[in-house]
PANULO-152315 format. One record per atom (N, C-alpha, C, O): residue number from 1; residue in one letter; z, y, x. Coordinates in pm, whole numbers, plus 50000, padded with zeros to 5 digits. Layout:
N
<atom num="NUM" residu="A" up="Z" north="Y" east="X"/>
...
END
This chain:
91
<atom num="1" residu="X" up="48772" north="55759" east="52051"/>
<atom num="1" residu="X" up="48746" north="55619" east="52029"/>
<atom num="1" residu="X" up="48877" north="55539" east="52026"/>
<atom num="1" residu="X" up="48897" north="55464" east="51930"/>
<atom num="2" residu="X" up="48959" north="55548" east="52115"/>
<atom num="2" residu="X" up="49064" north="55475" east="52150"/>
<atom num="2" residu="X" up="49166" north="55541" east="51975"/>
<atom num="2" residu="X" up="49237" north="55475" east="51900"/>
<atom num="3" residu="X" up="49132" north="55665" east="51970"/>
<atom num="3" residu="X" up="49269" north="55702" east="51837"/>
<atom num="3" residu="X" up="49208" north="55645" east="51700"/>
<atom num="3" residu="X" up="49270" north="55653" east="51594"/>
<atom num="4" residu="X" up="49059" north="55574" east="51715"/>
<atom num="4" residu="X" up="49012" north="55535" east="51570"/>
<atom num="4" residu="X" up="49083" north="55353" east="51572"/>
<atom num="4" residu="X" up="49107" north="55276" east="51479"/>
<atom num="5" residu="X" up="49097" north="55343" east="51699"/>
<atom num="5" residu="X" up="49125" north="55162" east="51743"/>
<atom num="5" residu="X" up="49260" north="55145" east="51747"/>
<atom num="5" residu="X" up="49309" north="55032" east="51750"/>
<atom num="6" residu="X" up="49340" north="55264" east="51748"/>
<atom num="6" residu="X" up="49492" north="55271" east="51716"/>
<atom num="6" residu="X" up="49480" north="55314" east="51563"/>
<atom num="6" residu="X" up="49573" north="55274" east="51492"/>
<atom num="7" residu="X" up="49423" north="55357" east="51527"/>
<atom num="7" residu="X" up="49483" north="55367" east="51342"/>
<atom num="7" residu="X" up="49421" north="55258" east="51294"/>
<atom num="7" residu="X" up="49477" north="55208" east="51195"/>
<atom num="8" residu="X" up="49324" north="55206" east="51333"/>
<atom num="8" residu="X" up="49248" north="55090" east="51221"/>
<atom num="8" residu="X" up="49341" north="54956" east="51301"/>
<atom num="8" residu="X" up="49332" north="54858" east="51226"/>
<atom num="9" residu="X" up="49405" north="54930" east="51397"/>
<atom num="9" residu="X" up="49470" north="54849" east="51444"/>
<atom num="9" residu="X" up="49600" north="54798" east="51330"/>
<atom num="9" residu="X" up="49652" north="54688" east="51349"/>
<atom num="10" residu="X" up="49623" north="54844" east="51269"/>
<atom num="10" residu="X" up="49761" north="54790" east="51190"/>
<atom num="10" residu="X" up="49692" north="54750" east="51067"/>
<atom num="10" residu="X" up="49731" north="54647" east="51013"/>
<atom num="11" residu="X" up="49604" north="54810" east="51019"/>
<atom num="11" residu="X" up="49568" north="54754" east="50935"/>
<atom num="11" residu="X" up="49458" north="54607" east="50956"/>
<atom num="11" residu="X" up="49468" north="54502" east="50893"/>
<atom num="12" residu="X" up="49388" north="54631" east="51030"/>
<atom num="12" residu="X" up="49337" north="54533" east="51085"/>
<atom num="12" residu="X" up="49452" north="54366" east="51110"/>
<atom num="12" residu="X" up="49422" north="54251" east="51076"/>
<atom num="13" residu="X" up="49555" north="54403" east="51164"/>
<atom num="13" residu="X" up="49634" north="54354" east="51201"/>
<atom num="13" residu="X" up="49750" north="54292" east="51080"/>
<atom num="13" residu="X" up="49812" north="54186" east="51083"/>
<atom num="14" residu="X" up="49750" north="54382" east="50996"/>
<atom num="14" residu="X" up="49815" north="54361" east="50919"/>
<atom num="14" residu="X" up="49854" north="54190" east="50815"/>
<atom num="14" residu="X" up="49955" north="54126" east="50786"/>
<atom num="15" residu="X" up="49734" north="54181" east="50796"/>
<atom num="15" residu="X" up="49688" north="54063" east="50722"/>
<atom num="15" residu="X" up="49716" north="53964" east="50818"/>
<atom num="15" residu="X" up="49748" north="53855" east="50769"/>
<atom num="16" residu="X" up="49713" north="53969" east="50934"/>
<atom num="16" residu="X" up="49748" north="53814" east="51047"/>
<atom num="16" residu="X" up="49921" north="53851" east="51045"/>
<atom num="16" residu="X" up="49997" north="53767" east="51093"/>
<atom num="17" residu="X" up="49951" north="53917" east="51017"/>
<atom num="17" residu="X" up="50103" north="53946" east="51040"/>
<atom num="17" residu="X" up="50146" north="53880" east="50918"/>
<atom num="17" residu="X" up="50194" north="53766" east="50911"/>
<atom num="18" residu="X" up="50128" north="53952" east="50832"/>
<atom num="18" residu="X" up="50187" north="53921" east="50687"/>
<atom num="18" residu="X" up="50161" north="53775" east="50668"/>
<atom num="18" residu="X" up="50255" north="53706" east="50630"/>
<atom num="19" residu="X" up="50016" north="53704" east="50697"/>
<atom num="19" residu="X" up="49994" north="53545" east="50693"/>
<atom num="19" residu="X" up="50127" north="53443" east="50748"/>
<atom num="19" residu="X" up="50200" north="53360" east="50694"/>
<atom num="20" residu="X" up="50116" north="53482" east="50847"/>
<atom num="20" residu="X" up="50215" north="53467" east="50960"/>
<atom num="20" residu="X" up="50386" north="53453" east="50903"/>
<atom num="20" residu="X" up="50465" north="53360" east="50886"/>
<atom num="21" residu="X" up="50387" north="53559" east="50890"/>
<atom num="21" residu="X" up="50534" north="53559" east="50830"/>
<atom num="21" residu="X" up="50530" north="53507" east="50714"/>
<atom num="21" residu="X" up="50631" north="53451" east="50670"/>
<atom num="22" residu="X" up="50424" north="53515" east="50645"/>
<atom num="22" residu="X" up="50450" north="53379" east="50516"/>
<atom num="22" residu="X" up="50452" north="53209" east="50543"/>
<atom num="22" residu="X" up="50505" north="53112" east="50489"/>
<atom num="23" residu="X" up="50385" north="53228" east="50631"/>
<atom num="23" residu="X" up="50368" north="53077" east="50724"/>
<atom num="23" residu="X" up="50547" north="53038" east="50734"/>
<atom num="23" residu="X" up="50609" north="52947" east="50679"/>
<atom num="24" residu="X" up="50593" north="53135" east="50818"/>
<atom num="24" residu="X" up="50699" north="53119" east="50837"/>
<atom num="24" residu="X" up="50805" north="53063" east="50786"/>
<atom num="24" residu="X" up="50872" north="52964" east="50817"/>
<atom num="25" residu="X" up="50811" north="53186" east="50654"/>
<atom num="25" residu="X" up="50919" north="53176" east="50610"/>
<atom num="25" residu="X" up="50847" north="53042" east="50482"/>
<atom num="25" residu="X" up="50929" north="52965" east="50432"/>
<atom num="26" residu="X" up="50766" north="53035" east="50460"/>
<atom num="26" residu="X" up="50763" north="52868" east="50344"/>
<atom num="26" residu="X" up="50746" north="52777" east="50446"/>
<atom num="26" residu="X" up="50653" north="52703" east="50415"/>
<atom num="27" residu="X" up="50795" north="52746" east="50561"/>
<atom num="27" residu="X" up="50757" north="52649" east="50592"/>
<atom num="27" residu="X" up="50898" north="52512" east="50610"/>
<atom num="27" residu="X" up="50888" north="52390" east="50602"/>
<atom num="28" residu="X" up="50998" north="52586" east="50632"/>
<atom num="28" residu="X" up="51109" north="52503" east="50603"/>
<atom num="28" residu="X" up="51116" north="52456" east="50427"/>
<atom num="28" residu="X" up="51195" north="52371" east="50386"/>
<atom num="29" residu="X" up="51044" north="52510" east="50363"/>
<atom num="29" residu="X" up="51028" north="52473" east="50198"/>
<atom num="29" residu="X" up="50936" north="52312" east="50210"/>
<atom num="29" residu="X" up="50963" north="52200" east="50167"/>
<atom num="30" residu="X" up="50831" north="52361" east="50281"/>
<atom num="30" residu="X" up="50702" north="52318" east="50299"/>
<atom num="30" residu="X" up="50805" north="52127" east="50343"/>
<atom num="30" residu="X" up="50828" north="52023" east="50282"/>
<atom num="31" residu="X" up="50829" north="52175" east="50459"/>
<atom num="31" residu="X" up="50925" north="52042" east="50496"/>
<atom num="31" residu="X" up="50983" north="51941" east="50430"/>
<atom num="31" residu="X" up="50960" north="51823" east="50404"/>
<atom num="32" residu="X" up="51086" north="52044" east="50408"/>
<atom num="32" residu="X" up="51145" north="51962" east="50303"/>
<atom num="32" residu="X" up="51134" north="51895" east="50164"/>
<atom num="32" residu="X" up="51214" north="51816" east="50114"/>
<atom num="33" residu="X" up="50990" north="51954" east="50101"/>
<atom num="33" residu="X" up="50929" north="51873" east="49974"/>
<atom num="33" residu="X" up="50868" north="51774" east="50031"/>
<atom num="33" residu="X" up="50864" north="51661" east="49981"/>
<atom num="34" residu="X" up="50799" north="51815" east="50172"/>
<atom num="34" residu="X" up="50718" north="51631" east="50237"/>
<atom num="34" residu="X" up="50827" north="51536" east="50274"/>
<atom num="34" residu="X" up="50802" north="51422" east="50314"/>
<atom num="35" residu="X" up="50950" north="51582" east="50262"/>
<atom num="35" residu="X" up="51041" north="51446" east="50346"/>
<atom num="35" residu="X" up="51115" north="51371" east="50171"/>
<atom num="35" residu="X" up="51155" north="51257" east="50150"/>
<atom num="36" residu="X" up="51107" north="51487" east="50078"/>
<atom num="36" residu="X" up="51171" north="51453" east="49915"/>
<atom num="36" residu="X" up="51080" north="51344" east="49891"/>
<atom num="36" residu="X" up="51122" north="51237" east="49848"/>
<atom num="37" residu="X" up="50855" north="51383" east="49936"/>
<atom num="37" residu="X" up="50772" north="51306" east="49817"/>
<atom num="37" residu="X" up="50801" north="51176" east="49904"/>
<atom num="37" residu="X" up="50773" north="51073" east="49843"/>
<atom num="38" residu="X" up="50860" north="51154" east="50057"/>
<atom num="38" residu="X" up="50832" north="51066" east="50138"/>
<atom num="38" residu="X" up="50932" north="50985" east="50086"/>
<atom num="38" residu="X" up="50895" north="50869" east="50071"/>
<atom num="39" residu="X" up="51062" north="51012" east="50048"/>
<atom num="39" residu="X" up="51181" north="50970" east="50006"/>
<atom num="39" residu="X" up="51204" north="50915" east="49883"/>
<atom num="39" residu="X" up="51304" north="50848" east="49858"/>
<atom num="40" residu="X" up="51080" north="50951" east="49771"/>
<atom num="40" residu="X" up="51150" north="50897" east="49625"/>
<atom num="40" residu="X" up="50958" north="50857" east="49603"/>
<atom num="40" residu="X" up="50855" north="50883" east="49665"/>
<atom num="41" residu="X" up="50992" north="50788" east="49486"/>
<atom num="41" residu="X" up="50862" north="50703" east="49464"/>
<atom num="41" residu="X" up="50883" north="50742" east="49326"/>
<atom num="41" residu="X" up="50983" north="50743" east="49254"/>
<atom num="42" residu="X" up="50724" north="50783" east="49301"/>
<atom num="42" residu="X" up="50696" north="50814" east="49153"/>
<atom num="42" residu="X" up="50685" north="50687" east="49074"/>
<atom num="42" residu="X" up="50691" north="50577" east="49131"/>
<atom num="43" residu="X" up="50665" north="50704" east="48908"/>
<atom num="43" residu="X" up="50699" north="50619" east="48847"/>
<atom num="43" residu="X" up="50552" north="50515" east="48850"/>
<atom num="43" residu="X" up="50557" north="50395" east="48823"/>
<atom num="44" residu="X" up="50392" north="50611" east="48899"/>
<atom num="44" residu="X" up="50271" north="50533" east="48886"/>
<atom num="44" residu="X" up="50290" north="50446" east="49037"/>
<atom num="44" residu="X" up="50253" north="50330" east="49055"/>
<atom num="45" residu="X" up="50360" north="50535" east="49142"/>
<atom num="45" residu="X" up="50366" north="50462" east="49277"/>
<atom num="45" residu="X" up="50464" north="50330" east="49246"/>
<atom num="45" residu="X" up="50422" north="50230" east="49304"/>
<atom num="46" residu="X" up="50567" north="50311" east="49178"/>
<atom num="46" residu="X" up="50647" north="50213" east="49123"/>
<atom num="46" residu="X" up="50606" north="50086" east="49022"/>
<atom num="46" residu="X" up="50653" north="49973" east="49008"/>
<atom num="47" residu="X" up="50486" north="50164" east="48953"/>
<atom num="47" residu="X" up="50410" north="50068" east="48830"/>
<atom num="47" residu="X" up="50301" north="49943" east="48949"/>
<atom num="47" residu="X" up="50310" north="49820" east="48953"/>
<atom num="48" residu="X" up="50223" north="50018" east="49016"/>
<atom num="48" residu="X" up="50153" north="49965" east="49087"/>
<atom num="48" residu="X" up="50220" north="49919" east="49231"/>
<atom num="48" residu="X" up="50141" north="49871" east="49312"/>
<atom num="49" residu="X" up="50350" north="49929" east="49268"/>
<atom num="49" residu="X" up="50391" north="49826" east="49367"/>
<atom num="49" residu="X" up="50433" north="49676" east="49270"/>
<atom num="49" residu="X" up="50408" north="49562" east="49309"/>
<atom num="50" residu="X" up="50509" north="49715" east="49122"/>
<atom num="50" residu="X" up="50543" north="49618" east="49114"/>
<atom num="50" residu="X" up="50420" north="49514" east="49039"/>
<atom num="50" residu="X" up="50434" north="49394" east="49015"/>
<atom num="51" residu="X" up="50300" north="49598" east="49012"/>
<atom num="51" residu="X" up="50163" north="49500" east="48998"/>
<atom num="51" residu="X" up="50116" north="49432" east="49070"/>
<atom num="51" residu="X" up="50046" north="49337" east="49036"/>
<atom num="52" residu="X" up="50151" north="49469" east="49224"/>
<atom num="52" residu="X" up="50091" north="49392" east="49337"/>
<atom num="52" residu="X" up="50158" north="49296" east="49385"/>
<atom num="52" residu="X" up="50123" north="49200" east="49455"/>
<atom num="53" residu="X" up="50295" north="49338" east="49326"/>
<atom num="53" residu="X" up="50377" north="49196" east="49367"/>
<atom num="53" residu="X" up="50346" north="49111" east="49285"/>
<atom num="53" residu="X" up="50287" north="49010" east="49321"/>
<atom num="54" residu="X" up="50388" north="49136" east="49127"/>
<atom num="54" residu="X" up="50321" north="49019" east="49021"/>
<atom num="54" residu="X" up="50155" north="48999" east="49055"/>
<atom num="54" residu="X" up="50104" north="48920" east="48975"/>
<atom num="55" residu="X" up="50108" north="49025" east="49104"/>
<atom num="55" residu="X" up="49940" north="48985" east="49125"/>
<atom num="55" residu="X" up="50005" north="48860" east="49262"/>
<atom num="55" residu="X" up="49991" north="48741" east="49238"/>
<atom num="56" residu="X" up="50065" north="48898" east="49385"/>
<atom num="56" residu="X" up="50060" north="48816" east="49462"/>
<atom num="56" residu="X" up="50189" north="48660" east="49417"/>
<atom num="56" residu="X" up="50199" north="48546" east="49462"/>
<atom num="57" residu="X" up="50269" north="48740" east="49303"/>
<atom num="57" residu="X" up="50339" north="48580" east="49261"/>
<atom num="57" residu="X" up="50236" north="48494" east="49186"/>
<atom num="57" residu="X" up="50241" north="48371" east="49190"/>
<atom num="58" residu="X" up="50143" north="48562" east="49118"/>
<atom num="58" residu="X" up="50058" north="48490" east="49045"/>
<atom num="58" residu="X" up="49983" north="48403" east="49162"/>
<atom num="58" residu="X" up="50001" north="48282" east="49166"/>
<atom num="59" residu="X" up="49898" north="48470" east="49255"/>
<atom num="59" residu="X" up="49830" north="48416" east="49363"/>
<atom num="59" residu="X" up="49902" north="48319" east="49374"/>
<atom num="59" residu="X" up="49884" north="48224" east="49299"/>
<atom num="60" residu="X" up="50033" north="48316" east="49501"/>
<atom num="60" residu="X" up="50096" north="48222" east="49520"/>
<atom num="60" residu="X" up="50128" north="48091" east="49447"/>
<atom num="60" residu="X" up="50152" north="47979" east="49492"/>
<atom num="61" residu="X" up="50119" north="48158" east="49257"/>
<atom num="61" residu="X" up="50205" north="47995" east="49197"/>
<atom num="61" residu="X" up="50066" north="47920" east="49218"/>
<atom num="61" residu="X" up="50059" north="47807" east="49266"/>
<atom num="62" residu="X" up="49936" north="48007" east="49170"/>
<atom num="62" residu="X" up="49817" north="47916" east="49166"/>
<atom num="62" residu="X" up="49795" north="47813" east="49289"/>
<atom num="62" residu="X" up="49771" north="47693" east="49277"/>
<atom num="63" residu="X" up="49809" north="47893" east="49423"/>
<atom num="63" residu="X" up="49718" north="47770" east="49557"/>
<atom num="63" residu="X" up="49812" north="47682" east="49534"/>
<atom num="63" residu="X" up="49777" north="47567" east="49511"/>
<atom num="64" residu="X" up="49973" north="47721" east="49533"/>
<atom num="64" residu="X" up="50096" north="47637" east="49488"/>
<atom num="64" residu="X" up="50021" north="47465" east="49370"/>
<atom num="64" residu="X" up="50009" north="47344" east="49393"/>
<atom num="65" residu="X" up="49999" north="47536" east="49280"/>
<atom num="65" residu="X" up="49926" north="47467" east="49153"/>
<atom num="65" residu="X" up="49827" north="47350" east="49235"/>
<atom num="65" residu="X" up="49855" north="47234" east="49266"/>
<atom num="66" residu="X" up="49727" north="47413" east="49251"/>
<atom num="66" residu="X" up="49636" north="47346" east="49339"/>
<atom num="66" residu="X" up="49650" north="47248" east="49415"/>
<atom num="66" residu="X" up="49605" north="47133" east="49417"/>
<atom num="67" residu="X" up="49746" north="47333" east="49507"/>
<atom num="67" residu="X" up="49807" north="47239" east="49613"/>
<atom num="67" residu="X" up="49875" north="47063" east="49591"/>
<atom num="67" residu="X" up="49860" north="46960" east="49657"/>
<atom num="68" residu="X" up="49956" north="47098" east="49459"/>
<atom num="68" residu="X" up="49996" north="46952" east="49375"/>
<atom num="68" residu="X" up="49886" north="46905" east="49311"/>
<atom num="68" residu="X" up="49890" north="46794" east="49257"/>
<atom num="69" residu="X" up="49808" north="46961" east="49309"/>
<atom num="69" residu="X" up="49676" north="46853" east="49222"/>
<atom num="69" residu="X" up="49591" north="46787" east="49311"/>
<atom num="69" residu="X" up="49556" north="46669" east="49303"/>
<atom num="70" residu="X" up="49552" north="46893" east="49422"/>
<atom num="70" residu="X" up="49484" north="46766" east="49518"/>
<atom num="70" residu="X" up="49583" north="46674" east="49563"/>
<atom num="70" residu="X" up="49544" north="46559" east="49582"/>
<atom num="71" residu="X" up="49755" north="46713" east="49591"/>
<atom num="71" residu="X" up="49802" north="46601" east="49626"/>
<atom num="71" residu="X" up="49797" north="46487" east="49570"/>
<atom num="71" residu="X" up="49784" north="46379" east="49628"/>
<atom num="72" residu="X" up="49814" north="46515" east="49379"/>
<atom num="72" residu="X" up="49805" north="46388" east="49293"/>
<atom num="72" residu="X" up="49697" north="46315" east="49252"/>
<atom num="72" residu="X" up="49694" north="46220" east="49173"/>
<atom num="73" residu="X" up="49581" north="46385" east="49333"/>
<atom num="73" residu="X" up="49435" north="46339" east="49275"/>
<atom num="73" residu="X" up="49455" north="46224" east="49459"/>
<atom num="73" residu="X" up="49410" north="46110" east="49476"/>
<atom num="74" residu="X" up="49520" north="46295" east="49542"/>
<atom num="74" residu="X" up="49496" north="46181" east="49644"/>
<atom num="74" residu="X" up="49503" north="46076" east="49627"/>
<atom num="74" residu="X" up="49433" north="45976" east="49644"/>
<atom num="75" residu="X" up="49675" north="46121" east="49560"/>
<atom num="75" residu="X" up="49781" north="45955" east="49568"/>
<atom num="75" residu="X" up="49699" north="45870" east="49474"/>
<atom num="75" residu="X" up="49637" north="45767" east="49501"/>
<atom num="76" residu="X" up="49713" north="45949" east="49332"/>
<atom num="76" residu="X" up="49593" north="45838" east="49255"/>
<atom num="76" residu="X" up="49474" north="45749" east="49308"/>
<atom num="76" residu="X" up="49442" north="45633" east="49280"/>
<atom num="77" residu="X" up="49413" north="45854" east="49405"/>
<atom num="77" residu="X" up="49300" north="45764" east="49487"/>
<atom num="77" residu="X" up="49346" north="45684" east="49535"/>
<atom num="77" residu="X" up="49326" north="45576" east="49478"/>
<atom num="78" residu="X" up="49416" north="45680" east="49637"/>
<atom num="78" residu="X" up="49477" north="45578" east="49783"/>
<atom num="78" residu="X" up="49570" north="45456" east="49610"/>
<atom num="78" residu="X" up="49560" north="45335" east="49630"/>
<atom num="79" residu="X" up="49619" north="45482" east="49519"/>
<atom num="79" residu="X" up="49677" north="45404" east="49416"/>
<atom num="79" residu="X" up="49575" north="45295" east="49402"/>
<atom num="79" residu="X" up="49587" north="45176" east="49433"/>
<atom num="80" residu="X" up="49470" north="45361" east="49348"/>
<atom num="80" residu="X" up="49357" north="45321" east="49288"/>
<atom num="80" residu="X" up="49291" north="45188" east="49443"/>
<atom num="80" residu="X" up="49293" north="45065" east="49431"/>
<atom num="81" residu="X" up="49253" north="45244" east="49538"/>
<atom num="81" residu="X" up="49215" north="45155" east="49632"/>
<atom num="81" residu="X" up="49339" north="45066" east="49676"/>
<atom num="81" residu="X" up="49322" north="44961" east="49738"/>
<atom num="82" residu="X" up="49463" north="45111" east="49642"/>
<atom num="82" residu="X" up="49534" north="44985" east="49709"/>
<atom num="82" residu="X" up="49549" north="44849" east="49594"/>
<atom num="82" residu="X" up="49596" north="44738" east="49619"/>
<atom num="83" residu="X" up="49500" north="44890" east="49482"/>
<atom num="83" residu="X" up="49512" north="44809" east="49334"/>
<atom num="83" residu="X" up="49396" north="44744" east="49358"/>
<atom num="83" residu="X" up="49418" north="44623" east="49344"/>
<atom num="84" residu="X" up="49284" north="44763" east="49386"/>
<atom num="84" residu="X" up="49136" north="44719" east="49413"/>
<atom num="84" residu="X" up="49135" north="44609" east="49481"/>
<atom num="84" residu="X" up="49095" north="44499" east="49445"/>
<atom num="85" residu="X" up="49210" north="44659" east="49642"/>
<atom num="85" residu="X" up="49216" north="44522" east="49747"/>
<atom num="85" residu="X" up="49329" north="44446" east="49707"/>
<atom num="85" residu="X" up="49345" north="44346" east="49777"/>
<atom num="86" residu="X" up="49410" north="44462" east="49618"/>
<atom num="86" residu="X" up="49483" north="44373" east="49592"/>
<atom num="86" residu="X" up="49429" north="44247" east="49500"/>
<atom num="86" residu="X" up="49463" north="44128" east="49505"/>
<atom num="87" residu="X" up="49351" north="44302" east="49430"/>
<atom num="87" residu="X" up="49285" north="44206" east="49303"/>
<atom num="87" residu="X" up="49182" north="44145" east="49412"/>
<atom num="87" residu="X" up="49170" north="44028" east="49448"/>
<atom num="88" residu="X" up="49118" north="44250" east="49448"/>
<atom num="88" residu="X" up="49030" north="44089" east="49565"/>
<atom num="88" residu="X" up="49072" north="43985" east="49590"/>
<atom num="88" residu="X" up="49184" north="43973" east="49641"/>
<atom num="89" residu="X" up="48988" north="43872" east="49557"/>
<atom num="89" residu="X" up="49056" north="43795" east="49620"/>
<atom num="89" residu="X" up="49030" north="43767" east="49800"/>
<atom num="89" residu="X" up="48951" north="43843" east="49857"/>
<atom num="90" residu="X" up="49095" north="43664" east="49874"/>
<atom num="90" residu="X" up="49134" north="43698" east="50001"/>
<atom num="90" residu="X" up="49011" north="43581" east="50031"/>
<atom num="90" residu="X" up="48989" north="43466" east="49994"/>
<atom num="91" residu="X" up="48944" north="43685" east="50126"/>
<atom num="91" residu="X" up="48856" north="43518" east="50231"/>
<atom num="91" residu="X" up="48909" north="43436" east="50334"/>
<atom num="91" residu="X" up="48841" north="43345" east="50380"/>
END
C-alpha cells in the first residue's frame, strides 16, 4: 500500500508543483504590467477624462449663465419698482 502511495505521489504531486513554479516565476511579469497599466493611460481612458471635463466646463458656464440672468431679471425688477414709486405721486 504504502509503495503504490510513493509512486502515484509525484505524479499526483506533480501538477501542484509545476502550477506553483509557474506562479512563481510569471509573477514578477505579472507585477510589473499592473504597475505599467497603473502608470500610462490609454487613449479611450484619455478620450473620456477629457469628456468629463468638457461636460463639467459646460455644466459650470451654464449655472454661471443662469446665475447672471436671475441677477439681471432682479435688478430689472427692484429698477422697475424703484421707477413706479417714483412716478407716484407723494401723499
Amino acid at each position: 500500500m504504502r509503495l503504490i502511495l510513493l509512486l502515484a505521489a509525484p505524479l499526483l504531486l506533480g501538477g501542484c508543483l509545476a502550477r506553483t513554479a509557474v506562479d512563481i516565476v510569471t509573477l514578477p511579469v505579472k507585477a510589473v504590467s499592473a504597475g505599467v497599466d497603473a502608470a500610462t493611460t490609454s487613449q479611450s481612458e484619455a478620450d473620456e477624462r477629457r469628456g468629463r471635463e468638457m461636460r463639467e466646463e459646460e455644466e459650470r458656464l451654464g449655472r454661471e449663465a443662469r446665475h447672471r440672468e436671475r441677477e439681471q431679471q432682479r435688478r430689472a425688477r427692484e429698477q422697475q419698482e424703484e421707477e413706479e414709486e417714483a412716478a407716484e405721486p407723494s401723499s
